[in-house]
C-alpha positions in Angstrom: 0.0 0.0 0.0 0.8 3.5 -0.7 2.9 5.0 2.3 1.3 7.7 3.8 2.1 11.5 2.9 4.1 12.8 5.5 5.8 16.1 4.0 7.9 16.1 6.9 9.9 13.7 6.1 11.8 12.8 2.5 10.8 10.5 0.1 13.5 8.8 -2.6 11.0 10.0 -5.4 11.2 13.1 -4.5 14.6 13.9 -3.0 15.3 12.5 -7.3 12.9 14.7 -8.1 14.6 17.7 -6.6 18.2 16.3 -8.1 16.5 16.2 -11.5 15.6 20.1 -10.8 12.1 19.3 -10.4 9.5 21.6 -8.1 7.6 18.2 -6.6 8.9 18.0 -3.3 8.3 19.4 0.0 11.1 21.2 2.0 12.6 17.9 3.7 13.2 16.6 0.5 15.0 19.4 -0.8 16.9 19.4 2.4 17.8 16.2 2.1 19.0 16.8 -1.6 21.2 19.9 -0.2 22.8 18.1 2.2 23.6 14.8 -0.1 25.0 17.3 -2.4 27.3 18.8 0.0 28.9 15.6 0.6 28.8 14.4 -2.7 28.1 16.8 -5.7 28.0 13.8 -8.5 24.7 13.0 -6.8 22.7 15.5 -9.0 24.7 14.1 -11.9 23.2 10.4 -11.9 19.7 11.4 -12.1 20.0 13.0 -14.9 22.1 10.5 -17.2 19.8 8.3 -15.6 16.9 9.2 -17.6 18.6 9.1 -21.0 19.7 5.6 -20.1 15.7 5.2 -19.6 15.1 6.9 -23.0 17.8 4.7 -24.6 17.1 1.4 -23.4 13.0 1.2 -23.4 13.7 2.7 -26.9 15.9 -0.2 -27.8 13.0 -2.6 -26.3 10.1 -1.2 -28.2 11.5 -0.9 -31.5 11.7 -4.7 -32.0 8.2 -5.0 -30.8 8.0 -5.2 -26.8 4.9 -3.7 -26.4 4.3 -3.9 -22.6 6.4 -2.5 -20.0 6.0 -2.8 -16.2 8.1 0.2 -14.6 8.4 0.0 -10.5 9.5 2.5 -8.7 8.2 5.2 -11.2 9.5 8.2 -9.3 7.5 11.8 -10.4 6.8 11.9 -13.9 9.5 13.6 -15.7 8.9 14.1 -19.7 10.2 11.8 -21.9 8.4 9.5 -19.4 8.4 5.4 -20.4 5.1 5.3 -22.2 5.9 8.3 -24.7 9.2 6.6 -25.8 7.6 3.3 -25.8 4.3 4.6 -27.9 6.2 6.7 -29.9 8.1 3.4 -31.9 4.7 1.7 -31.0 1.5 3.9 -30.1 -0.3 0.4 -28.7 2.4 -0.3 -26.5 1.1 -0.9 -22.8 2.6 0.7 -19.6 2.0 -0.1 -16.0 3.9 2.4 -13.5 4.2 1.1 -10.0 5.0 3.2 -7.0 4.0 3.4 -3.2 4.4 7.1 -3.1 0.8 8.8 -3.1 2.5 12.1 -4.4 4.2 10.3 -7.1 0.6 8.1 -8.0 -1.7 11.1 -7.9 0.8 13.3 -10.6 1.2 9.6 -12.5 -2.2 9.5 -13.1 -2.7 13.1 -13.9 0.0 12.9 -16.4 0.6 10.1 -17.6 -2.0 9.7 -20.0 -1.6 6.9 -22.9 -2.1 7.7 -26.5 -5.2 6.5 -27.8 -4.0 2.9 -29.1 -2.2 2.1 -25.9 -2.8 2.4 -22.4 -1.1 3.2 -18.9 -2.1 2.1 -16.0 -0.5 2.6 -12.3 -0.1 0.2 -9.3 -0.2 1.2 -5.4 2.5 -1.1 -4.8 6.1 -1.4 -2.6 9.1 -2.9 -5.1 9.6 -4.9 -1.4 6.0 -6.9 -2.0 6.6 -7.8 -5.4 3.9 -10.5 -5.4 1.0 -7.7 -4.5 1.9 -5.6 -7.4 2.2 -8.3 -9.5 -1.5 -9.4 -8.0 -2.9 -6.0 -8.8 -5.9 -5.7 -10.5 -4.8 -2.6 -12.5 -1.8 -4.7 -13.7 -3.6 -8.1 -14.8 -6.2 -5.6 -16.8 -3.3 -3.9 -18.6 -0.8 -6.5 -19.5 -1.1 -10.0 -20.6 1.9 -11.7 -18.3 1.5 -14.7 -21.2 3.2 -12.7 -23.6 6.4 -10.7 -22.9 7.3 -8.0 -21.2 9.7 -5.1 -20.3 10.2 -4.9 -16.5 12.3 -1.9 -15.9 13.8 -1.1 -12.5 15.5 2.1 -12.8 17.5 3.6 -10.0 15.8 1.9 -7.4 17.5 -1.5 -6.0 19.7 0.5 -4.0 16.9 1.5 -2.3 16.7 -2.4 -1.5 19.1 -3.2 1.9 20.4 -7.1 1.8 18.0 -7.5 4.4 15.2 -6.7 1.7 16.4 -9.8 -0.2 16.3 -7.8 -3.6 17.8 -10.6 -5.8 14.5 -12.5 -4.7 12.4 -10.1 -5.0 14.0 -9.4 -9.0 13.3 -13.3 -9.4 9.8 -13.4 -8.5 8.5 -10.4 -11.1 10.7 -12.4 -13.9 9.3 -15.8 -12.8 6.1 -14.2 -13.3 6.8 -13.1 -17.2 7.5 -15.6 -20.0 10.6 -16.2 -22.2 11.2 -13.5 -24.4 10.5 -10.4 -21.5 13.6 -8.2 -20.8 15.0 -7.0 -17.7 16.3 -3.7 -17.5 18.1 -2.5 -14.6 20.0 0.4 -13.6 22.0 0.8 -10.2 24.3 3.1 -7.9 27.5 2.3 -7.2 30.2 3.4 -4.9 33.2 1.3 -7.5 34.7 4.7 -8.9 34.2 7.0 -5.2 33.8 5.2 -2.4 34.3 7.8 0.1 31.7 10.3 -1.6 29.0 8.0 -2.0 29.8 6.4 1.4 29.3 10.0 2.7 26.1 10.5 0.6 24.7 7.3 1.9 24.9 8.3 5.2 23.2 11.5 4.9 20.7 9.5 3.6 20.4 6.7 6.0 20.2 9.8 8.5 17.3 11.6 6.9 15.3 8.0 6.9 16.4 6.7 3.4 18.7 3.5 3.2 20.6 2.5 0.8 22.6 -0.2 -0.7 25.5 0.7 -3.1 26.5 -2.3 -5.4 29.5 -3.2 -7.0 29.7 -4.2 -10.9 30.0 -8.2 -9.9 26.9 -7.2 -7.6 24.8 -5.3 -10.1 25.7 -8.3 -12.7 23.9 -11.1 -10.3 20.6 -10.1 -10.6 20.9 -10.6 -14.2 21.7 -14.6 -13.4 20.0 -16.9 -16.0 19.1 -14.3 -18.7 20.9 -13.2 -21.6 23.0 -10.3 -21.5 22.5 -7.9 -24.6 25.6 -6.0 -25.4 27.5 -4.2 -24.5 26.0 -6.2 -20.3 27.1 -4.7 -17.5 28.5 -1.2 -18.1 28.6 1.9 -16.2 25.3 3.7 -18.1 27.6 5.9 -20.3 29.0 3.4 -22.2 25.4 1.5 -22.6 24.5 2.2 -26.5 25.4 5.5 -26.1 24.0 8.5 -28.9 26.4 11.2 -28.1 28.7 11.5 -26.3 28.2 12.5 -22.5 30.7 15.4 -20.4 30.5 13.4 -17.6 32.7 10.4 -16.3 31.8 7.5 -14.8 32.5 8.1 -12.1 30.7 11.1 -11.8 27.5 9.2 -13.2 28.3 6.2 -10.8 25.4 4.0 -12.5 26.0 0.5 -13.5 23.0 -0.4 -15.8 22.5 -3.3 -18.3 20.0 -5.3 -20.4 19.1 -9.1 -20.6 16.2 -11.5 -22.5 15.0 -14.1 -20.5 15.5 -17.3 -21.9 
């Protein structure tokens, strides 16, 4: 279930929301954002590279003809959201955003509205609970789990502490999708600055966010069993990339990667 909105405290959706420049957040999550920026400036970096690895990938997805896509952890809508570069290789394409912020569900389903072929639908659901948002009623009227599908976790398994059990929790959404879905996954990491992002985590983990920074060989097990699509596991730079980016990786600090499930 959704958490309750408590502006008092920060959200992950929106302290990203703030890194990504947004005006959807309250004053603890810009607070937050301030001081994880103090600590570690690169922080407002990975949001933003994040999205074109978003762009980028669910592009690569739809153009062959994936036509559904189930995206937890939505975040705030932030324009070119997954349905409009999914519908716009494919205007039927089918998008279910999951989140248990109400914040982030009530501007999801104010804005993101399908074109007329497809459809978006959204899920009160906690990435922790997998099986419920799978179970949701929303989701089984949306997307046919016989056929395959996209499932897209961007940004949001480090939100996932070992006690969460994430690589279980990645299994049971891709146990419930057939051969031919993808998984699409992108990640912190701490590999190229450990002190900075050990500093920014604990800013976090002191404003009521925790947080899990992977390594590489990390990041790569939860793509055991699937096929890795080139280039695998790469920091999200060097994943397909259009133009060339003025950042480094280490200043991103994303690991992201893309596999078919056998």
């Amino acid at each position: 279930m959704t958490e309750p909105l408590d502006t008092g405290r920060p959200h992950p959706a929106r302290v990203y929301d703030v890194l990504l420049g947004g005006k959807d957040n309250f004053a603890a999550d810009r607070a937050a954002a301030e001081q994880g920026l103090k600590v570690n400036p690169n922080a407002a970096t990975a949001p933003r590279e994040n999205r074109a690895f978003l762009r980028r990938t669910v592009r690569f997805l739809a153009a062959p003809g994936i036509d559904q896509f189930l995206d937890i952890g939505t975040g705030l809508p932030t324009s070119p959201n997954v349905h409009e570069v999914a519908q716009a290789e494919n205007p039927a394409a089918r998008i279910v955003y999951a989140d248990n912020d109400q914040l982030v569900l009530a501007h999801a389903r104010a804005l993101l509205t399908s074109s007329p072929p497809g459809r978006t639908a959204y899920v009160d659901g906690d990435l922790r609970r997998p099986a419920e948002i799978l179970a949701a009623p929303a989701l089984r009227a949306t997307l046919d789990l016989t056929r395959p599908v996209g499932v897209l976790l961007f940004a949001v398994l480090h939100f996932l502490t070992d006690e969460d059990r994430p690589a279980e929790v990645v299994q049971t959404i891709l146990d419930a999708v057939p051969s031919g879905s993808y998984l699409v996954l992108s990640h912190i990491t701490a590999d190229h600055d450990p002190a900075a992002w050990a500093r920014f985590t604990e800013v976090m983990r002191a404003q009521g966010i925790p947080a899990r920074l992977r390594s590489r060989d990390e990041v790569a097990t939860f793509f055991d069993g699937l096929d890795l699509v080139e280039p695998g596991v790469v920091p999200i730079l060097r994943w397909r990339p259009e133009a060339e980016s003025p950042f480094t990786d280490a200043q991103v600090a994303l690991y992201g990667g893309v596999a078919r499930k056998p």
